[in-house]
Each structure stands twice: as structure tokens, then as C-alpha cells.
C-alpha positions in Angstrom: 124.7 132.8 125.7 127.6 130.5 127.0 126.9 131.9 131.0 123.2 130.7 130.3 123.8 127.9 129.4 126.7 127.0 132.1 123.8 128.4 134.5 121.6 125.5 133.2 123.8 122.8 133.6 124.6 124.3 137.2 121.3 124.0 138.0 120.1 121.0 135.7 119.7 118.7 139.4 117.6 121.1 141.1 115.0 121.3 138.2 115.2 117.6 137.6 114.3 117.8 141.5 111.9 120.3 141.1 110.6 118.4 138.0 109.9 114.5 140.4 107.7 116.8 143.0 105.2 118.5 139.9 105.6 115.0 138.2 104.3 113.3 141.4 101.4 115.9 142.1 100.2 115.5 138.0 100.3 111.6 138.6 98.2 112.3 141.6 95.6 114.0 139.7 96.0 111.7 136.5 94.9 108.8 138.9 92.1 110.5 140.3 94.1 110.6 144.1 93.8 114.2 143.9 90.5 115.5 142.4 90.1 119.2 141.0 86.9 120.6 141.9 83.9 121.5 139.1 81.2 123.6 139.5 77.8 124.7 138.0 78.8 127.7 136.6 81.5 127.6 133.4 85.1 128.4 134.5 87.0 129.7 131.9 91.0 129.1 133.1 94.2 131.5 131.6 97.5 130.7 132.4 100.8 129.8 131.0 103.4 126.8 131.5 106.4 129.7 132.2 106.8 131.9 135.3 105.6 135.5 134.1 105.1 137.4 130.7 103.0 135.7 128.4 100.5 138.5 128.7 97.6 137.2 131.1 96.1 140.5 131.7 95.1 141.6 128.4 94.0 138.3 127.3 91.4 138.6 130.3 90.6 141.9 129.2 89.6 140.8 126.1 87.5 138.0 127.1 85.8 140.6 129.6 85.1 142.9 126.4 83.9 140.2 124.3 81.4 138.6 127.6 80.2 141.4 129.2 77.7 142.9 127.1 75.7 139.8 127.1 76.4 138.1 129.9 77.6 137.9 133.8 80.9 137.6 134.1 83.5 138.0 136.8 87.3 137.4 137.5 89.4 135.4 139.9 92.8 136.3 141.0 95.3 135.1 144.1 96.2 138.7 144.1 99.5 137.7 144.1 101.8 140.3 146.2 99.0 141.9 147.8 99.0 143.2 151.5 96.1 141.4 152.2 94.8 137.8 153.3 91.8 136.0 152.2 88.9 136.7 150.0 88.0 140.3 149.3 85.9 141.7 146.0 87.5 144.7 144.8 86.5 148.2 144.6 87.6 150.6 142.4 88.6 153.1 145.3 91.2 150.1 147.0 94.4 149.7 146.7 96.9 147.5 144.1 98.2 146.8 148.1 94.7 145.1 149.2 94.1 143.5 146.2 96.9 143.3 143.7 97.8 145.0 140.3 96.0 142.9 138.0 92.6 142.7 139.9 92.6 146.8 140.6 93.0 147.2 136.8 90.2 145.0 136.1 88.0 146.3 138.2 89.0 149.6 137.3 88.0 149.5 133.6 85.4 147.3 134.1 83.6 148.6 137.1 80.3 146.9 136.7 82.1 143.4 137.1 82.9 141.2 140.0 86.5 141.0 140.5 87.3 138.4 143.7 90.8 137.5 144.8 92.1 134.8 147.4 94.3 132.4 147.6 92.0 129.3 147.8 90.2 129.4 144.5 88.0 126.6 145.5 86.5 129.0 148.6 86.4 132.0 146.6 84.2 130.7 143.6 81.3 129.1 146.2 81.5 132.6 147.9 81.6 134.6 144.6 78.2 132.6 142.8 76.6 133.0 147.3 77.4 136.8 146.6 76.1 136.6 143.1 74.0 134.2 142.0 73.6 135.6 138.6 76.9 134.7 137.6 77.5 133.3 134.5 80.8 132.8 134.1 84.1 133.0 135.9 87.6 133.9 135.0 90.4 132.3 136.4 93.4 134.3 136.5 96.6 132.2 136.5 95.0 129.0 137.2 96.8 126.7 134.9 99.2 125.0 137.5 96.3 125.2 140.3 94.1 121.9 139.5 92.2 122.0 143.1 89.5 123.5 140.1 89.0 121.7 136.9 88.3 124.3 134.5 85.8 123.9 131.7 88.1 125.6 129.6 91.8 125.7 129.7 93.5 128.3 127.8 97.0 128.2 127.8 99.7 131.1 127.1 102.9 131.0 125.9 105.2 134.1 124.3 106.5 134.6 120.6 109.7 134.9 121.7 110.1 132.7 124.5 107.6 129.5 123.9 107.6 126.4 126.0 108.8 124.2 123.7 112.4 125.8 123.9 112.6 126.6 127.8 113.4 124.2 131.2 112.3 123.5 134.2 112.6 125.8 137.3 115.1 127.2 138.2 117.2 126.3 135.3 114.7 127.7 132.8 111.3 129.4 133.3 108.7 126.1 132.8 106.3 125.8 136.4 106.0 122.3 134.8 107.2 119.6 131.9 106.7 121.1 128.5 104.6 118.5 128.3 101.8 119.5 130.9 100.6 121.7 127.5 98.1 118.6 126.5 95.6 119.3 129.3 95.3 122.9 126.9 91.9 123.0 125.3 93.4 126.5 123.6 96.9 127.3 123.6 97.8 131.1 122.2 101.0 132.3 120.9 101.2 136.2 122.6 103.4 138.7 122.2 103.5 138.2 118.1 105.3 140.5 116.0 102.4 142.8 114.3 103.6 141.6 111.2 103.8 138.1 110.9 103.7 135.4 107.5 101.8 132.6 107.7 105.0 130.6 107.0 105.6 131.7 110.8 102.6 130.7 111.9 103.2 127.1 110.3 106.9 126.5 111.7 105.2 127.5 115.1 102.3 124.7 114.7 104.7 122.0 113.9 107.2 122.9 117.0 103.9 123.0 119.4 102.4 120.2 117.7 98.9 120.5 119.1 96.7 117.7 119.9 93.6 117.1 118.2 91.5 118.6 120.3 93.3 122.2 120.3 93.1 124.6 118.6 96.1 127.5 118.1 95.8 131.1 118.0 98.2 134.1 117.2 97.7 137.2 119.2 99.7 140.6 119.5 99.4 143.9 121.7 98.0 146.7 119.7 99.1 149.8 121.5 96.8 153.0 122.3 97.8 156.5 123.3 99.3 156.9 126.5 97.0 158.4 128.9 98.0 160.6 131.6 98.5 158.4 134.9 96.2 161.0 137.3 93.6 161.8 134.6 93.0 158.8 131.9 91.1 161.1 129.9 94.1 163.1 128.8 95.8 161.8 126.0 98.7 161.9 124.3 100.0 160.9 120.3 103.7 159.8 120.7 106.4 161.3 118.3 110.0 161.3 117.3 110.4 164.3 119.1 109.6 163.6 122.2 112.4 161.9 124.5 110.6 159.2 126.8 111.4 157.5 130.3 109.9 153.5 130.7 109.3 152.8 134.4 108.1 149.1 134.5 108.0 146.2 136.9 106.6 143.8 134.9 108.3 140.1 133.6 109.7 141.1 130.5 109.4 145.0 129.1 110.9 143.8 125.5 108.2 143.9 123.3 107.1 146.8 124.9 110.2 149.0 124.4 110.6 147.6 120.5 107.1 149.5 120.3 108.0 152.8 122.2 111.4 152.9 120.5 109.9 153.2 116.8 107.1 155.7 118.3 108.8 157.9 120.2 112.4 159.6 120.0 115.1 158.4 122.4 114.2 156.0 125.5 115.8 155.7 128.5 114.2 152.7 130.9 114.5 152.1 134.6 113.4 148.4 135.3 112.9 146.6 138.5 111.4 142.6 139.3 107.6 142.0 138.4 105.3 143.2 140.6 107.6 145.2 142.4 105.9 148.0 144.8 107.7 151.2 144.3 109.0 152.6 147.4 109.7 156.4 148.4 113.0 156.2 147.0 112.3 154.6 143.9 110.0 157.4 142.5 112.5 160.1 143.8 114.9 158.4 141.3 112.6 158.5 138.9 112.4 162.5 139.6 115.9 162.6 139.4 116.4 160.6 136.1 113.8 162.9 134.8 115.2 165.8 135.5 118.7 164.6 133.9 117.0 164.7 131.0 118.2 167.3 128.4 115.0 167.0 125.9 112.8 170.0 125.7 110.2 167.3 125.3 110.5 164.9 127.6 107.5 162.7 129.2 107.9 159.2 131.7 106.2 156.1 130.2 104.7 153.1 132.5 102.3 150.4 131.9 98.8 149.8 133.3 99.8 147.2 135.6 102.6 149.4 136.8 100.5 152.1 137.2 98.0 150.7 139.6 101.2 150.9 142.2 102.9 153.9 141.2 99.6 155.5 141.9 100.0 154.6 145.7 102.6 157.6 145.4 99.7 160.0 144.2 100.6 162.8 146.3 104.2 162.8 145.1 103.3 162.6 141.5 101.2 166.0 142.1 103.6 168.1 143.9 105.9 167.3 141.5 103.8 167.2 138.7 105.9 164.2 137.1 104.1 163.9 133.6 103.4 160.0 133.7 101.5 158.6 131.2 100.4 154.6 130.6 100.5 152.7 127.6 97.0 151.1 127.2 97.5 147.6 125.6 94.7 145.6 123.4 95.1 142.2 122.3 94.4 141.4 118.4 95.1 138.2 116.3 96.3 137.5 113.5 95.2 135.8 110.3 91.6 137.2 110.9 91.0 134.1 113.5 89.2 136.8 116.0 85.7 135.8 114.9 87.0 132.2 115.2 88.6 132.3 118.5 85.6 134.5 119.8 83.2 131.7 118.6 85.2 128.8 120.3 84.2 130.6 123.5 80.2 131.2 122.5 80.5 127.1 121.8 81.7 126.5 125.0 79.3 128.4 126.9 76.4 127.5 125.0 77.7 123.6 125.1 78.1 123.8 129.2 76.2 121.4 131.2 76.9 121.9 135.1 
């Protein structure tokens, strides 16, 4: 505690640094210098005010479950980390290294969706509706900080245990902007919750964030499925006490996910690396040789379904060792029965959109 917060007096004039150059770019936009671009099609915007974690991906995923049956939706990525340059649609058969983690899980379960990436979101969503005219609404992956497009919804993120009201600027803290950058919101959701949580929580949380009156605050958490086997997801398995487990992840923060796996399953061992890390030749050889360390009779390795998309770029591996890899599907939920509410702010807006 006392090194992090030497660390942020250490680095207090590079954020306050950091902090003049976003100030100056939101000025430009306040005064209409810089001007976002809008389309005819609703653009739907999730993103957070911190650098990683607040749980993007599932959030899309559920917006994709609750759009799809009824209407044309797609999703919008930068792809970040990918091989790759310029605009591409995915496929399921590509690669997390031509299109990124996030967008080849998409488009994996949910093949019958568009799933673009690039880095210039304002050429990609032209191109997407030229390639699609039936389009009805667009997804924008990580957009919040990226105001060349003016959403027509703004849903911002921020994490349980790490909100934006208690962290700093880059690179003394985690914030990509000033805490207060949260008013151009039109939904802000507190993720990661625990599964159990009192409404007296939910209250203290309302009056730290202090929304405007024009947001509106949700509480969501992950409810976990059964791991599926990494090569076949229609193998499943039911975690137990008995069985010892392994965590490879490369994702921002693996905390809430190991407070899951540690009541579900017996003792856990975790090998960690940065988000979005690509697994090399050497990494998944350790992860043979941790494996095999183990002492457990029953023994399995755990991942996540982002992490999986690049550990599967060592398929062949995986099957001549048969390394029994299984991922942990993750499902948002939210609390104090506001689902039905939440799900009908997004009808309104879509019904309510004028291009």
C-alpha cells in the first residue's frame, strides 16, 4: 500500500501531463472544433474510463443475446493486438492473430452476425452498413475515449472493486481520462459485483458515482458456466473439490475470476501473464511442465474464453499432448431484478432513434 502510493506521487506530473493533452482534446470537442461523426444507423458505445477489466466482452455478449433474435446487429472492434491492418469482417475459421481475441469470440458464438474490426471506426461503420445495408444496429467495442463517432448511446463500465471514482490518471492510476469524463455516460454499469450483494451496497455506490439526471445505474456480475473442453465446446465439465485446477490467463485482472474457481474447485495454482498476451512456444511448454508437477490424481488446466481464442493458435500442441484445457464460459446477470429494466432502456432507445 505505502509503494503504491509513493508510485503515485512519483508519477503524479506525468498524469497531470497526461491529464492537460485529454483535457485539451475534450475542450476541442466540447466547443464543437472537433466534431464526432453520427450516422443513420443507432450506435450503441461500451467502454470504460480505466485501462482494461471492467468486463467489455460479456457486456457485448449480452446485448448481442438480447438484439439478435429480432433485429440486425453487428459489432465493432480496433482488434486491438492483432497481426493485421485495416478493415477486415471476421470469420469464424480466422485467427485471434487477424482479428483479435474479442472479435473471434464474438463471431465465434454468434456466427450469423457481422463482426468488423479496424482501427478507424469512422471508415469501418460506412463500409460495414455498404456491406450490409440491413443493419440495424452497431456495437462499438471500446469506443468511450474514441469521439471521432458520437454514439447514440454511451454505456460506460467501471469495476466493483476498482471504480473510477477512487483511481488517477495514467500512469499514476488506471483513468484514460478525468473521473469526470463519466457525464457524457447515458448508462454507467458497476461489473464485476459480488453475487451477493445488499442494497445498502448498491446505495453507498450511487452516492460516491453520483449520477446525473439523465443516467441511469446498473449492477451486474459474471455468472459462471461449466468449463468446456478448449478443442471440443461441447464437452463439459462440473467442477468439484476434488479436482486440483491450473488458471492460464492473460487478461487485465484474473481476481474475481479466481475467488470463483477457488470455492468451486479444490486447490489452484495460476500462471498469469499481461492482457492480451499471445502465448508463445515456450509459454504453453511451461504450462506442460507445471501440469505435469502436479501431484493431484485429478487434475485439469483452466483458461478463459478470451484466452482461449490464442491458446488455440497452439492447436497442434494441445493434441499431441492432450493437455486437458477447459474454458470458463462467463454470463452477465444483474442485480436487484433491474434486467427487464436495463433491457427496456435499450428497446427505448432503438425505438426512439431518428437518423
Amino acid at each position: 500500500m505505502i509503494q503504491r502510493f509513493l508510485a503515485q506521487i512519483l508519477l503524479s506530473p506525468f498524469a497531470l501531463l497526461y491529464g492537460i493533452g485529454v483535457s485539451l482534446r475534450n475542450f476541442f470537442y466540447s466547443r464543437g472544433l472537433l466534431k464526432g461523426v453520427e450516422f443513420s444507423v443507432p450506435v450503441i458505445s461500451v467502454g470504460n474510463l480505466s485501462v482494461g477489466g471492467a468486463g467489455k466482452t460479456p457486456h457485448i455478449e449480452y446485448l448481442i443475446r438480447l438484439l439478435k433474435d429480432y433485429i440486425e446487429v453487428a459489432t465493432l472492434s480496433r482488434g486491438y493486438r492483432r497481426k493485421t491492418k485495416g478493415y477486415l469482417e471476421a470469420a469464424p475459421k480466422m485467427t485471434a492473430e487477424q482479428v483479435g481475441d474479442e472479435p473471434l469470440q464474438f463471431k465465434r458464438k454468434f456466427p450469423d452476425i457481422m463482426v468488423s474490426v479496424s482501427e478507424s471506426r469512422t471508415f469501418a461503420i460506412p463500409k460495414m452498413l455498404m456491406d450490409r445495408p440491413a443493419l440495424q444496429v452497431i456495437l462499438l467495442d471500446d469506443a468511450f475515449q474514441h469521439r471521432s463517432v458520437r454514439p447514440g448511446l454511451n454505456i460506460l463500465l467501471t469495476e466493483y472493486s476498482r471504480p473510477f471514482t477512487k483511481d488517477f490518471l495514467l500512469p499514476a492510476g488506471r483513468l484514460r481520462e478525468w473521473r469526470s469524463a463519466y457525464r457524457r455516460a447515458d448508462i454507467i454499469i458497476v461489473s464485476k459485483c459480488p453475487a451477493q450483494m445488499p442494497r445498502e451496497e448498491r446505495e453507498r455506490y450511487l452516492e460516491e458515482i453520483r449520477p446525473f439526471p439523465h443516467q441511469k445505474v446498473y449492477f451486474s456480475y459474471y455468472a459462471y458456466g461449466h468449463p468446456y473442453y478448449i478443442l471440443n465446446p461441447s464437452y463439459r465439465i462440473e467442477l468439484r473439490p476434488d479436482i486440483d485446477a491450473l488458471l492460464i490467463s492473460a487478461i487485465a485482472n484474473t481476481d474475481y475470476l479466481v475467488r470463483y474457481l477457488e470455492e468451486k474447485a479444490g486447490p489452484l495454482q495460476v500462471l498469469e501473464y499481461e492482457d492480451h498476451h499471445y502465448f508463445s512456444k515456450y509459454d504453453v511448454g511451461q504450462l506442460k511442465a507445471h501440469f505435469d508437477r502436479m501431484e493431484a490424481d485429478s487434475k485439469i488446466i483452466l483458461t478463459t474464453e478470451k484466452d482461449a481464442m490464442r491458446l488455440e493458435l497452439h492447436r497442434d500442441f494441445l493434441i499431441e499432448h492432450r493437455l486437458p484445457i477447459f474454458v470458463v464460459p462467463a454470463e452477465v446477470r444483474f442485480h436487484f431484478d433491474e434486467a427487464e429494466a436495463f433491457d427496456e432502456s435499450i428497446r427505448l432507445f432503438l425505438l426512439n432513434f431518428k437518423a
